[in-house]
C-alpha positions, 0 to 999 in steps of 0.5 A: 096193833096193841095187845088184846087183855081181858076187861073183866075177870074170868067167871069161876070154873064149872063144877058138876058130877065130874067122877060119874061123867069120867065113869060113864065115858070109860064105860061107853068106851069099853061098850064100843070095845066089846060090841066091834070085837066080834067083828075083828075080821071085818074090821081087820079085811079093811085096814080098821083095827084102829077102831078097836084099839081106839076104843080099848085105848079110850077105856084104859085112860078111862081108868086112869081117869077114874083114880085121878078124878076120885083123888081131886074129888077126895082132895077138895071135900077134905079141903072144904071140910078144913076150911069150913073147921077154920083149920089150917091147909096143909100144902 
């Protein structure tokens, strides 16, 4: 059996609101937080802290997220504004 290899190039990647998506999500993640922390002991009497934590845990990568996310979308406006100049990319 040979070895399948694309026909055709590979169309360019979607670029959409990606620091408000990263934002919403980190926020709808501490929401869940909150809202099941009052029933910490529900949760805790059948074995699903986890929940919790999950949620707690999604919010703080969320932060993450957010720096990460601000820093590419600052990196490709600077680099758009270099080329459109028709200056030279530093590394």
């Amino acid at each position: 059996m040979a070895k399948w290899t694309p026909q055709h190039e590979a169309p360019e990647p979607l670029e959409g609101p990606v620091v408000a998506t990263i934002t919403g999500g980190t926020i709808l993640w501490f929401v869940l937080f909150l809202v099941q922390l009052p029933f910490y002991g529900w949760f805790d009497d059948r074995g699903h802290t986890w929940w919790i934590w999950t949620c707690l845990a999604g919010a703080g990568l969320g932060l993450i997220g957010i720096w990460y996310v601000r820093g590419r979308d600052a990196a490709l406006k600077r680099a758009a504004a270099q080329s459109a100049e028709g200056a030279p990319l530093d590394g």
